[in-house]
C-alpha positions in Angstrom: 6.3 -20.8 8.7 5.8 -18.4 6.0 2.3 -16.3 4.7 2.8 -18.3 1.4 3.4 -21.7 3.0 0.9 -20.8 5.4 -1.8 -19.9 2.5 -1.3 -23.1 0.6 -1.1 -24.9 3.9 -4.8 -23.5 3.9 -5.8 -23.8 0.5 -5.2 -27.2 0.6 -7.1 -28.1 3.7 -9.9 -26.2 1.6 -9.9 -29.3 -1.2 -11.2 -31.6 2.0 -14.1 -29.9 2.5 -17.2 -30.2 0.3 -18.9 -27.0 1.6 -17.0 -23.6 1.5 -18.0 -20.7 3.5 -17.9 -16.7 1.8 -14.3 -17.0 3.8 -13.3 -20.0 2.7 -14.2 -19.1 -1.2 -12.3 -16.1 -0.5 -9.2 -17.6 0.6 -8.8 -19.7 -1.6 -9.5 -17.4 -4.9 -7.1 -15.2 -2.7 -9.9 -12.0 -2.7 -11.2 -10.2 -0.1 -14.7 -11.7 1.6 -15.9 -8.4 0.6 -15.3 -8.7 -3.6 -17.1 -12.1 -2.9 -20.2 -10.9 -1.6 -20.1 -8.0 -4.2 -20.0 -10.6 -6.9 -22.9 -12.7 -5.5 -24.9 -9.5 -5.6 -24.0 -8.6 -9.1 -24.8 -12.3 -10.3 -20.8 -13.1 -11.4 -20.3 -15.9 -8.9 -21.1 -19.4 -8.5 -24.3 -20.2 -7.3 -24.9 -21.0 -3.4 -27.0 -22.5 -0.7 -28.5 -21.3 2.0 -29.0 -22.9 5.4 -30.5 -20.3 7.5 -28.9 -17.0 8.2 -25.8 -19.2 6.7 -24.5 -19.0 2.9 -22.0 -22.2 1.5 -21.1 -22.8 -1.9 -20.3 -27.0 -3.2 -16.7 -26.9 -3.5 -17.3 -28.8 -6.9 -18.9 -26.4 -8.3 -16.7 -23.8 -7.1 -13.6 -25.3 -9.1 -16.4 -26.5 -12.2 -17.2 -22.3 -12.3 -13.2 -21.2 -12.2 -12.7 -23.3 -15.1 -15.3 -21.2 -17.0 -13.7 -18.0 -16.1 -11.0 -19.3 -18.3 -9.1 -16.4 -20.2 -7.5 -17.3 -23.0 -5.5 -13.7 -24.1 
């Protein structure tokens, strides 16, 4: 199986789960974990929820916030 295939494979496993992980959101905007956690710092992400020492993000609002980062050039 190909990276790509393998990606979208992954991706769309993603779609099933109502809670994303920093990995998960990262995977599937296809940015490094690291970018995620610098955006989260800077206040240009999505909110998200903390359960203990853990940080998830509502897959619905995940895909609600991409379709505000809309660029229409």
């Amino acid at each position: 199986m190909t990276e790509p295939v393998r990606r979208r494979l992954a991706a769309d496993a993603l779609l099933r789960k109502p809670l994303w992980s920093p990995e998960d959101l990262a995977l599937y905007l296809d940015l490094p974990v690291k970018t995620i956690y610098k955006q989260r710092a800077d206040g240009d992400l999505c909110p998200g929820y903390r359960f203990g020492k853990h940080l998830r993000f509502k897959r619905d609002e995940v895909l609600a916030w991409i379709e505000t980062r809309r660029d229409e050039a």
